[in-house]
Structure formats: structure tokens, C-alpha cells
C-alpha positions, -999 to +999 in steps of 0.1 A: -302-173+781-331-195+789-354-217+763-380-200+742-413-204+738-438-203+713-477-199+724-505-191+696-545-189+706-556-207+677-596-208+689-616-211+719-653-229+722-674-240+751-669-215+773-692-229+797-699-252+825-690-287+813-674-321+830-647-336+810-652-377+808-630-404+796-655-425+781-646-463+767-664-469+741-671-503+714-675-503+676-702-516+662-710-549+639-704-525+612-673-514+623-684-474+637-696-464+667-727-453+654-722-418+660-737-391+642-715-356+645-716-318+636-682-311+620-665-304+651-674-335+667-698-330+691-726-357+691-759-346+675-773-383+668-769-420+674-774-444+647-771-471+667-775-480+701-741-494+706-728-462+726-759-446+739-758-459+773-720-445+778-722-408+756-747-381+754-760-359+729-744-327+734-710-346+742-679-332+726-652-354+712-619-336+720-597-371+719-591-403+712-564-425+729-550-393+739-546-383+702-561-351+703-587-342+672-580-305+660-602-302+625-607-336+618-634-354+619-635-386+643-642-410+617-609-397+595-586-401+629-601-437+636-599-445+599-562-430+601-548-444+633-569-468+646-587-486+620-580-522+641-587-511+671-624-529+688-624-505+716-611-470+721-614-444+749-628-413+737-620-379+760-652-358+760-667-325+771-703-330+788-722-297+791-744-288+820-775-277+813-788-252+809-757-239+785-746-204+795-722-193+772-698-162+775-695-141+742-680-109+755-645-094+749-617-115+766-582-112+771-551-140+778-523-137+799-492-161+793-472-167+830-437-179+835-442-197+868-422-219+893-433-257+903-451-240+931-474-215+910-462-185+918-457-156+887-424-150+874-434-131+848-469-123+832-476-110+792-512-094+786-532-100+747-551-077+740-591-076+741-607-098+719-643-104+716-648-141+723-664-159+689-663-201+688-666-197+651-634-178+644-599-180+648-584-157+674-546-158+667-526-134+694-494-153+701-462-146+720-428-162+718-405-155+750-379-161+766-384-184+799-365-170+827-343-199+844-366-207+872-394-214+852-412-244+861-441-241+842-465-219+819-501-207+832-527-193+803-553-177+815-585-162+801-602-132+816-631-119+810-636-082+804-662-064+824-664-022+826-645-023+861-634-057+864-613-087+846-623-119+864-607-153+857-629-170+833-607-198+832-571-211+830-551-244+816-513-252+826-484-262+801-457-283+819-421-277+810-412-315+813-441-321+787-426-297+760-395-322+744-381-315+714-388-288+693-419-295+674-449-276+673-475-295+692-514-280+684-542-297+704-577-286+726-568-279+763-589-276+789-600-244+810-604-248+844-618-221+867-594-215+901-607-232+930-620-256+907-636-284+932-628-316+906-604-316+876-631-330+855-649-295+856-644-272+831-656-239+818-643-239+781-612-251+756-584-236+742-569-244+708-530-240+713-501-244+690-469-245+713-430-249+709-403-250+733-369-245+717-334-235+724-329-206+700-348-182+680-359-196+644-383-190+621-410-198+643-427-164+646-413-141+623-424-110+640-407-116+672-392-087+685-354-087+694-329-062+709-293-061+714-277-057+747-252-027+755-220-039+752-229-074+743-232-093+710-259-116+725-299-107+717-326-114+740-366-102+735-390-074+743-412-084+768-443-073+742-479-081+741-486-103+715-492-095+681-527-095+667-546-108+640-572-101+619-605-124+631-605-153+606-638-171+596-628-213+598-623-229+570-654-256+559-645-289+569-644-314+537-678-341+539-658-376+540-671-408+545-672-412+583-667-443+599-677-430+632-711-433+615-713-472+608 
């Protein structure tokens, strides 16, 4: 049997037009980068001028150094893993104005692909209606069939005859080692996207990649084979949670702020 993997929709948010920037940026005298932010890091001030020329009000932080911020604040991660560092390259999400946000019901579909894109196999969530401030939670854990290359989730939209492509981000196999859970913002791109850097939304996802069923998803459903003593899964849509509101984010000191 072929690896399993874990996928779990934690949250989505922005789902609009927006360019994704690596931005270099400097502290200031004080040490910060004189940044004032809403608790999910998007820039709603500058105290300074240090960065102004560079970032934008309305930017969104979704990384620094590649580390990727989930619910912390950007002044706990600096203060955390890069306290020494003078200058740091912050991964953003600019929006286009004017913002046109999506708030219907969606759906996610999770493909096995090969290297070349093409569907091996495709599981469906089922509708949910699209809410920034909550926390979605459909997941799926399945069994990639051998000639998987890599993973495809896609958003749709859901429309009273249609189900367009809203937007869709790719998981590489080679980028899955190990068998930890990995949970970071990815980045939704809509097909025929002219320019990586355009985007139209983010996707919390908690992922693992490992060799044999554990106690990753407790739920996952499991059959046994005639005449066999191996087990392999129902291909299932995922299961479903009840909308959660987010938990408040605790007011720190923020070094971002200096």
C-alpha cells in the first residue's frame, strides 16, 4: 500500500485579488519595524517611517524567513526566532483595490495527481459557507495511490448551476519528509493564473505524510479486504465540523511595534 496522507482546512481568508511580495525589510533604532498590526498581522499603521516606502497598509504578513506565522503575532515570532536578526524578509499579501471578497458557500476537493497534473483520484468536502473569522475544519486522510506525484486542493465556489474554481494551491510529495504535522498559510491561485505572485485567497492547512495509519485522525474509515488480513480506506468525503469561532489572540508586548 502507498503513504497516507493527512489534509485538514483549518481557515481560509482573503479570498480576493491580491499579489504576494517578498518584501526585505530593516528594524528600526528601537529595534521593531515600526509596524502597527490587527491580530492577524495585517498592517493597519506605521509608527515609524523605517518600512513605509517598501510595505503598504492593507499588507498581510503571512511569513517571515519562510517561517510561516499561523496565530502568532509577528512581534512574538521575531522576538522568538529572530531577535538578532537587523534585516528580515517578510512574505506578504497586497490586496487590489477595490477588495471584492467572496462570502458564499464553498467546497474543497483534495487530488492525487502525477508530476504532470493530471487526476488520479479526486475527494469532494462538503459545502461550506466561506467565513474568514471561523475555523472550517473538513479533513481527509488517504491513501496515495503509487503514481502519485503530487496533491492539488482546490476551492470552488458554489453557484445554483455552477461550481467554478475559485482558486487552488499544490502540496509536493518531495516537500512532505518525515512524519510531522506541518500547519502553515498557503496560497490560492486561480488556473491560468498569468504571474505566480497573483493570488485570490489563503488556505490554513495542517498536513502529514506517513507510512501507516496512527492516531492522526481518529475517525478514518478502514475496511478489510476479502480474503486478505491487510486494511486499506474508504474513499469518503471528509468529515465535518461544527463552525468554530477563533480563539482571541493574547495582547503581548510586540516588538514589531518599536
Amino acid at each position: 500500500m502507498g503513504d497516507k496522507l493527512f489534509v485538514k482546512i483549518e481557515r481560509l481568508r482573503r479570498l480576493y485579488q491580491c499579489t504576494a511580495l517578498s518584501v526585505r525589510v530593516q528594524r528600526s533604532e528601537a529595534g521593531g519595524l515600526g509596524l502597527g498590526l490587527s491580530d492577524e498581522n495585517e498592517i493597519v499603521e506605521f509608527l515609524n517611517p523605517t518600512n513605509s516606502t517598501s510595505l503598504q497598509i492593507g499588507d498581510q504578513v503571512i511569513s517571515v524567513n519562510s517561517v510561516s506565522l499561523v496565530r502568532e503575532r509577528l512581534g512574538a515570532l521575531l522576538s522568538r526566532r529572530f531577535s538578532h536578526e537587523p534585516a528580515l524578509v517578510l512574505l506578504v499579501s497586497r490586496p487590489h483595490q477595490p477588495r471584492k471578497p467572496y462570502s458564499g458557500d464553498v467546497f474543497a476537493s483534495l487530488s492525487a495527481q502525477r508530476l504532470d497534473g493530471s487526476n488520479i483520484i479526486e475527494w469532494h468536502s462538503d459545502l461550506w459557507k466561506a467565513r474568514p473569522d471561523a475555523v472550517w475544519g473538513a479533513f481527509w486522510t488517504v491513501t496515495l495511490p503509487a503514481a502519485t506525484g503530487r496533491v492539488s486542493l482546490a476551492l470552488h465556489r458554489s453557484l445554483l448551476l455552477t461550481d467554478p474554481l475559485h482558486g487552488q494551491t499544490v502540496l509536493e510529495l518531495d516537500d512532505l519528509k518525515g512524519e510531522d504535522l506541518n500547519t502553515r498559510w498557503h496560497l490560492l491561485r486561480a488556473k491560468g493564473a498569468i504571474s505566480s505572485s497573483e493570488i485570490v485567497g489563503e488556505v490554513l492547512l495542517s498536513v502529514r505524510r506517513f507510512a501507516s495509519f496512527a492516531s492522526v485522525s481518529p475517525r478514518a474509515h478502514l475496511r478489510a479486504l476479502e480474503n486478505s488480513d491487510e486494511e486499506e480506506e474508504l474513499v469518503v468525503t471528509p468529515a465535518q465540523h461544527k463552525t468554530e469561532p477563533l480563539l482571541p489572540v493574547v495582547d503581548l508586548p510586540d516588538p514589531a511595534g518599536d
